[in-house]
N, C-alpha and C positions, 0 to 999 in steps of 0.2 A: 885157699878158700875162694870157690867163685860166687859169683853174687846170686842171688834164691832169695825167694820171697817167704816174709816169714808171716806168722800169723791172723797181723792186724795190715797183712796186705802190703809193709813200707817192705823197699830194695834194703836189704841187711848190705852195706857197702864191708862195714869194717866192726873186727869185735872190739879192737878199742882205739885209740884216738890216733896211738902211733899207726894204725894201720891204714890212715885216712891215704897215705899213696899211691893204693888199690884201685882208687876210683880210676873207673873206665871211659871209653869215648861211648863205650853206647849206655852207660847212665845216664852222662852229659846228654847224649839225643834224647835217651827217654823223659828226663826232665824237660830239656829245650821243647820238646814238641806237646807232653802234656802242659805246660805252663801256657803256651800261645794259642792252644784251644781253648782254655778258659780267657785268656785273655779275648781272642776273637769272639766269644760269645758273653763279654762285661758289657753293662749298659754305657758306662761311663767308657774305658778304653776301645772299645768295639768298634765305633765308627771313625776313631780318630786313624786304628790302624784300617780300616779298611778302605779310607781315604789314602791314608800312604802307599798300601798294597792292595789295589781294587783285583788284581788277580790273581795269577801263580805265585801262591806261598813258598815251594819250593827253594826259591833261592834266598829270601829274607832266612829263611828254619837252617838252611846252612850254613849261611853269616853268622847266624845265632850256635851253632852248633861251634865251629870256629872260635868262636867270639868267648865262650865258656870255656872248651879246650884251652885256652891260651888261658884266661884267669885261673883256671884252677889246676889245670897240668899244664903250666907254661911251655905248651909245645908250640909256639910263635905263631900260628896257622893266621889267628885273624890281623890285616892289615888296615884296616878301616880306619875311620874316623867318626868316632861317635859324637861327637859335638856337632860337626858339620849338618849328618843325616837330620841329629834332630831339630837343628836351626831350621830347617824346610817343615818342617811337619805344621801343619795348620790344625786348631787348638789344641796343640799341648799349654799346660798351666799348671805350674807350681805343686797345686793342691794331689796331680792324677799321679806322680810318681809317690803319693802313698798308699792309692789305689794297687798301682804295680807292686810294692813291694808287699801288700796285703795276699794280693795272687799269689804273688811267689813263694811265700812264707807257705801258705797253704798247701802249693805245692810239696812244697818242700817236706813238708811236715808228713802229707801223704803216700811220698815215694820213697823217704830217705831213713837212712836210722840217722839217730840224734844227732851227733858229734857230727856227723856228714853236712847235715841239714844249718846246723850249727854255723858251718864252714861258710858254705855258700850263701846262707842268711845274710851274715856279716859282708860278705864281701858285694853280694849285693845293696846291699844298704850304704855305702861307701861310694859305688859305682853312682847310684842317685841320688846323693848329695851330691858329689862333682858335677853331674850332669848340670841339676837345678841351680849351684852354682854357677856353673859358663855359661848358660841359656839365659838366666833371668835378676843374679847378681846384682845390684849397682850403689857403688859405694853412697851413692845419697840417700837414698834408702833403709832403713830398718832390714834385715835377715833375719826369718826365724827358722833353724835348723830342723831337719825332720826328728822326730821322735826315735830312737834306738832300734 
């Protein structure tokens, strides 16, 4: 089965859940790259990444391509360190990584079929609680976990 777009315009990855293995590197890009144009163009996320990346996108959409690949076909590619990058980032705050995972739902919901979407929903959501964890934690403090 290759991937075709079906009716309501989402990527048909897989007919049922066992077939979620299918997913490909260029879903992953197609996601990666529609999720960071909405993001580039959010009121709230928009200036923070465009502080971080004032030029060629280029190579953050490949990190991010990377970065996906490795979550969800554990093919090793990305080596980074996500904590690090986003300890520099000037205002990130607690609050905007439910912003992101809003986008990405969105996304997701737009490109993907369900079980797919599903996938990547969750495992997103996981990724930014940890983050929000390392970045902003502190055991004196009250935590309130994000929303599911």
């Amino acid at each position: 089965m290759g991937n075709h777009a079906a009716a309501n315009n989402s990527v048909v990855l897989a007919e049922s859940p066992s077939e979620i293995g299918r997913l490909s590197e260029d879903v992953i890009r197609h996601l990666v790259d529609s999720f960071y144009t909405r993001v580039r163009a959010d009121s709230e996320l928009g200036p923070i990444f465009e502080r971080a990346i004032p030029g060629d996108w280029g190579p953050h959409l490949a990190t991010m391509h990377d970065f996906w690949s490795s979550v969800m076909l554990t093919s090793g590619r990305y080596k980074g360190n996500p904590v690090a990058v986003h300890l520099r980032l000037e205002g990130i705050e607690p609050q905007l990584f439910g912003r992101w995972l809003a986008l990405f739902d969105e996304t997701c919901r737009e490109l993907l079929d369900h079980e797919v979407a599903d996938v990547f929903r969750a495992k997103a959501s996981r990724i930014a609680e940890s983050l929000k964890l390392a970045l902003f934690y502190r055991p004196d403090r009250p935590w309130q976990r994000s929303a599911p």
